[in-house]
C-alpha positions in Angstrom: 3.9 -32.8 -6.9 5.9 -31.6 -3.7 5.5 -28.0 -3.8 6.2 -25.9 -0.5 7.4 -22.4 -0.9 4.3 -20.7 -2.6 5.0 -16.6 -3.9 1.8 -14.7 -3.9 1.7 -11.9 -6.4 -1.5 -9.7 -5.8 -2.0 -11.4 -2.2 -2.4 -8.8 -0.1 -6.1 -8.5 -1.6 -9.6 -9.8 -0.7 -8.9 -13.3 -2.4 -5.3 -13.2 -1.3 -5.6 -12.9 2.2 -8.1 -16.2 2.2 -5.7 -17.9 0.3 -2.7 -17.4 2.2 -4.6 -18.3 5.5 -5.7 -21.5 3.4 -2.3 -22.4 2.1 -1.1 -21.6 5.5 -3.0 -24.2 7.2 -1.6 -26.5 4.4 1.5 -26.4 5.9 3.1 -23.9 2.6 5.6 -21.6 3.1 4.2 -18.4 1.4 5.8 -15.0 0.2 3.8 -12.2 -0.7 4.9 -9.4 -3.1 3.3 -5.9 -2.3 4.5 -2.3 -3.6 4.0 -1.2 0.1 5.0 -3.3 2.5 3.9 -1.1 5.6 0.9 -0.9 4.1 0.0 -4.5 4.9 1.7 -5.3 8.3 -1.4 -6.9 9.8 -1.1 -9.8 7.3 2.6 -11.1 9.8 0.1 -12.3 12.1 0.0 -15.4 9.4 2.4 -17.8 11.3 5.5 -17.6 8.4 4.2 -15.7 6.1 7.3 -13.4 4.1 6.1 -10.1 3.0 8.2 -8.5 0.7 8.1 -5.1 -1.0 8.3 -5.5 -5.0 8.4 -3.4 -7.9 6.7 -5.7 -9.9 7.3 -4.3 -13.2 10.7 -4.6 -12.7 12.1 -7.5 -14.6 15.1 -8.1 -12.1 13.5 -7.2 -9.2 10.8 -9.4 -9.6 12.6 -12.3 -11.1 14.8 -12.0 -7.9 11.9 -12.4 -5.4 10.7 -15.3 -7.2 14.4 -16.9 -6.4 13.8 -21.0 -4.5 9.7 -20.5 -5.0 7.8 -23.9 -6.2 4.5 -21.9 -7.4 3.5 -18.5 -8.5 0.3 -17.6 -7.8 -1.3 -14.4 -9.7 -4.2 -12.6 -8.1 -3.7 -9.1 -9.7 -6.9 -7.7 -11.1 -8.5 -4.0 -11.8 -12.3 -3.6 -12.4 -11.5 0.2 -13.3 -8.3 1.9 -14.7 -7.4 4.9 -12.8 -5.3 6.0 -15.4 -5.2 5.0 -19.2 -3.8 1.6 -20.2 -3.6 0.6 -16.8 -6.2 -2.2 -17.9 -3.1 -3.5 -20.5 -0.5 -2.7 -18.1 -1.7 -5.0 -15.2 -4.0 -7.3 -17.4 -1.6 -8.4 -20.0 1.6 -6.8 -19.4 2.0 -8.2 -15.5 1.0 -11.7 -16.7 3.8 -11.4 -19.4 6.5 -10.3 -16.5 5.7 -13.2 -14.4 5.9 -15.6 -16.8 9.7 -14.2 -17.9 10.5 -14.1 -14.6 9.1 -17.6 -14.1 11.1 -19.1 -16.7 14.4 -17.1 -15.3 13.9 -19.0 -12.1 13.0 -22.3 -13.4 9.5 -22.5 -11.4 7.1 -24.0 -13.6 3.3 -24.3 -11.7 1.5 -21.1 -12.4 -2.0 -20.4 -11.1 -3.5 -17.3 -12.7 -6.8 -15.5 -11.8 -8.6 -14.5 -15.0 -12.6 -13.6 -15.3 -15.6 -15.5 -16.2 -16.3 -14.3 -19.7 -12.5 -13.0 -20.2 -12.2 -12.9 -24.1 -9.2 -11.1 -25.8 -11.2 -10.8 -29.4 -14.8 -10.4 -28.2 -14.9 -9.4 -24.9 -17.5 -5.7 -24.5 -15.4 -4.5 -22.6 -11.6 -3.5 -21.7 -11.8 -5.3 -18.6 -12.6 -8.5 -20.3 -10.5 -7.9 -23.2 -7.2 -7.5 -21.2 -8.7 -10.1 -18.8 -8.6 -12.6 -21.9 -5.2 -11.4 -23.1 -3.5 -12.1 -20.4 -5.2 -15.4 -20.0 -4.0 -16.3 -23.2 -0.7 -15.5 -22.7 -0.8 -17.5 -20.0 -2.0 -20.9 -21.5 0.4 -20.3 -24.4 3.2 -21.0 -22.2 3.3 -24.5 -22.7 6.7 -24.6 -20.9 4.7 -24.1 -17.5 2.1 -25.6 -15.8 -0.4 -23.5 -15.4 -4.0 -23.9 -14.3 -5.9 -20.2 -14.8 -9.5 -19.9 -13.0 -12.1 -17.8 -14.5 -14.7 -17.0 -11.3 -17.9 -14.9 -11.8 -18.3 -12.1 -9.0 -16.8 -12.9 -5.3 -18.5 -12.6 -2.0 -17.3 -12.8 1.3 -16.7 -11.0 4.7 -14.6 -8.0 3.4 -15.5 -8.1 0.0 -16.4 -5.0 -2.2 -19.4 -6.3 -3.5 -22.4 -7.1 -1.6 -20.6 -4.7 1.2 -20.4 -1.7 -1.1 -24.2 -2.1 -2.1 -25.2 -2.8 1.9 -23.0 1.0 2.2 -24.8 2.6 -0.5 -27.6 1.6 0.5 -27.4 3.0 4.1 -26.7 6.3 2.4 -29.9 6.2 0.1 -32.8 9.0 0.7 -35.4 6.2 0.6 -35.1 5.3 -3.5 -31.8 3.7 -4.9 -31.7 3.8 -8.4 -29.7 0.5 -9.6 -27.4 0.4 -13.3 -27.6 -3.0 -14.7 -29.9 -3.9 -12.7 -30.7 -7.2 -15.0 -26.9 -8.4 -15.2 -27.1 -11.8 -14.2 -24.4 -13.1 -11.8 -23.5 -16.6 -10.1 -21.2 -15.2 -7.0 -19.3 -17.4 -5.7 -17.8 -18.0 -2.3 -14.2 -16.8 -1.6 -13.7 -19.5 0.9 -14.8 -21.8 -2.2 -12.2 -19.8 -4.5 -9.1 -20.1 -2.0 -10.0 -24.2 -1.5 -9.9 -24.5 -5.6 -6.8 -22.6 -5.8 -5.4 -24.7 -2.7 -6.2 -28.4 -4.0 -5.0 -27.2 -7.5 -1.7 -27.3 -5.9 -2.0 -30.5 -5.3 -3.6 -32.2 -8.3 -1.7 -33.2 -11.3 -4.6 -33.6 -13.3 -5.2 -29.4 -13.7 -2.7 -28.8 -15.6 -3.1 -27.1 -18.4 -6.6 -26.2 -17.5 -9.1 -23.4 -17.0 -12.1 -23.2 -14.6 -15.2 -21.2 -14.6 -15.9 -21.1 -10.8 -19.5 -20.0 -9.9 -21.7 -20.7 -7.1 -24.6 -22.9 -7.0 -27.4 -19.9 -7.9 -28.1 -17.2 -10.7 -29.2 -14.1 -10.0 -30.0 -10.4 -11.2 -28.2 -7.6 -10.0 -31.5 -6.3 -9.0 -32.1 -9.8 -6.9 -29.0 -9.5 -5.2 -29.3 -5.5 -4.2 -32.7 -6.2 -2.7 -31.1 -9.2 -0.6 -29.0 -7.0 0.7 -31.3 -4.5 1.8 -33.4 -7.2 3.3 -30.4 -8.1 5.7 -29.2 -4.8 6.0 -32.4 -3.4 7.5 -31.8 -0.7 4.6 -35.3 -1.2 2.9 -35.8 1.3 0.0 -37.3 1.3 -3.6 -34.8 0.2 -5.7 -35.5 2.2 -9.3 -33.6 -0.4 -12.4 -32.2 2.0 -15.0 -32.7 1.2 -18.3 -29.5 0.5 -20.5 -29.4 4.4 -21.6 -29.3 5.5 -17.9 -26.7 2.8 -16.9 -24.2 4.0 -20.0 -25.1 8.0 -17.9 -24.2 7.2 -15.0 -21.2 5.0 -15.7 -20.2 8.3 -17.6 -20.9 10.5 -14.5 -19.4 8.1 -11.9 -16.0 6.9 -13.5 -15.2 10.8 -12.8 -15.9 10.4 -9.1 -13.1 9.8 -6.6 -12.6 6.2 -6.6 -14.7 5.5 -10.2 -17.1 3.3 -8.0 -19.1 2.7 -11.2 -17.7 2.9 -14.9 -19.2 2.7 -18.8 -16.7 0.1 -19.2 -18.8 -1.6 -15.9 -21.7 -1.4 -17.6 -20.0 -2.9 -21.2 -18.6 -6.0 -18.5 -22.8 -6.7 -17.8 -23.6 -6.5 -21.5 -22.6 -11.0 -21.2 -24.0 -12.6 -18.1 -21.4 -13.5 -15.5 -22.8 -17.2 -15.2 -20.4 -20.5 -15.7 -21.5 -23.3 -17.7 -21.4 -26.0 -15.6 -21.7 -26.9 -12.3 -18.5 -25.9 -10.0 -15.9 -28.4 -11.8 -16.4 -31.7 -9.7 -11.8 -32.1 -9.4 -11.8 -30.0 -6.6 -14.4 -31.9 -4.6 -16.3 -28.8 -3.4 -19.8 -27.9 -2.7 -20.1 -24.6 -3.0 -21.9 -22.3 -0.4 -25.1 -20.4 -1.3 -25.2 -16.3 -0.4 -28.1 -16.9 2.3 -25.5 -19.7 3.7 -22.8 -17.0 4.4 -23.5 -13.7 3.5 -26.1 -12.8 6.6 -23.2 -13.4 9.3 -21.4 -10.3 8.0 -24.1 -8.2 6.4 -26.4 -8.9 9.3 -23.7 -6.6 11.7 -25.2 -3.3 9.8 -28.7 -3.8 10.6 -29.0 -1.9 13.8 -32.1 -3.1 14.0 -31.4 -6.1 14.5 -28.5 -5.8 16.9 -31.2 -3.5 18.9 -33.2 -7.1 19.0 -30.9 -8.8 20.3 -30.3 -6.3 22.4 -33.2 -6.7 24.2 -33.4 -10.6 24.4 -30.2 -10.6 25.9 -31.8 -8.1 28.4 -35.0 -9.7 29.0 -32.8 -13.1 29.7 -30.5 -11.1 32.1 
């Protein structure tokens, strides 16, 4: 398959950005949609990179973007509505528009980001119910070739993961009581996620496909937040809430600026966030471990630390 011009729908995110620098260095031509163009004017430093504002949920606006593209790539995910039904509106109803749209323009490779877990019928939460919905809308479009990737929680340099526990942390008075803290996740790399997405392009044989990506260990929420106060320098006594706790706070937070933490959150951890297989062997990738990456980026908020180095770089001067 010969495919160049590459539209990014949701790009300007976390995963997006790695992506486009991946399919970049590829040697693809990309064009990313965003409501707010201005918003995202740091990403033109990408040597040919298009950025385009798009109202996305406008049929003819959208399907004219997507005018000489190859692929259509779909990175656009919520973990908390902000108002109600946006978790249909982006989840299932997006998907739908881009697959009109696709069909309008005659592109026919889709790549679509789904969730480990995404179920439409049994999913505990909205989040994975949507999530699923939209996935199946996807694979039902048998016109298109589309590959959909179902990845457990992603980590990386700017992520809002293990960063927004190392930042929470830092603000603790010495305790941190942790919801969920036995939810079991296998994050997975974002460098990891953008090469899958990248070779998918490229390989004939994921067609018609979904992939669980996950990296190569399982852990507790509670194994993970303690991590990242050991590389934070934040040490404190992390308190797990039981399950009645979790379901309070998610109640008291989702009305917080921002819903940092939701019931529907705490639904997500009632299923473990863990793939059932290894990372699928097609792509050819051996995917990195947290201690392999994460302590280059959450190592810059220990001050103690940099105070170390600090002073061996002064004792050596």
């Amino acid at each position: 398959m010969r495919l160049r011009r590459i539209c990014l729908i949701g790009g300007t995110g976390f995963v997006g950005r790695h992506l486009a620098a991946r399919l970049i260095r590829e040697g693809y031509r990309i064009t990313m949609l965003t409501r707010r163009r201005e918003a995202h004017r740091d990403l033109l430093v990408l040597p040919g990179l298009q950025l385009l504002e798009c109202r996305l949920f406008d049929a003819p606006d959208l399907s004219a973007k997507l005018q000489g593209m190859d692929a259509v790539v779909n990175l656009v995910g919520i973990l908390n509505e902000q108002r109600r039904g946006d978790f249909q509106r982006i989840h299932v109803e997006l998907p739908r528009r881009i697959i009109e749209a696709c069909r309008s323009n005659g592109i026919k490779r889709l790549l679509h980001m789904s969730a480990l877990r995404a179920d439409a019928e049994h999913g505990p939460s909205q989040y994975l119910r949507s999530k699923g919905e939209g996935e199946s809308l996807v694979q039902a479009a048998d016109d298109l070739q589309a590959t959909v990737f179902r990845p457990s929680v992603i980590f990386g340099p700017e992520d809002d993961f293990l960063n927004r526990f190392a930042r929470l942390l830092a603000s603790s008075p010495g305790v941190f009581p942790l919801a969920c803290a036995k939810a079991q996740f296998a994050p997975v790399y974002v460098g990891d996620v953008a090469e899958a997405f990248t070779r998918a392009l490229q390989l004939r044989d994921t067609i018609g496909q979904a992939y669980e990506l996950c990296g190569p260990k399982p852990y507790t929420l509670h194994q993970l937040v303690d991590y990242v106060a050991q590389i934070t320098g934040h040490r404190r006594r992390i308190i797990p809430l039981g399950d009645r706790l979790s379901w309070w706070l998610g109640l008291l937070m989702e009305h917080l600026p921002g819903k940092p933490f939701s019931r529907d959150n705490y639904l997500s951890t009632r299923v473990t966030s863990l793939c059932k297989s290894p990372f699928p062997e097609i792509f050819g990738i051996t995917p990195s471990a947290i201690e392999a990456v994460a302590p280059a980026y959450l190592g810059q908020r220990n001050t103690n630390a940099r105070f170390n180095r600090w002073r061996r770089w002064a004792r050596r001067d």
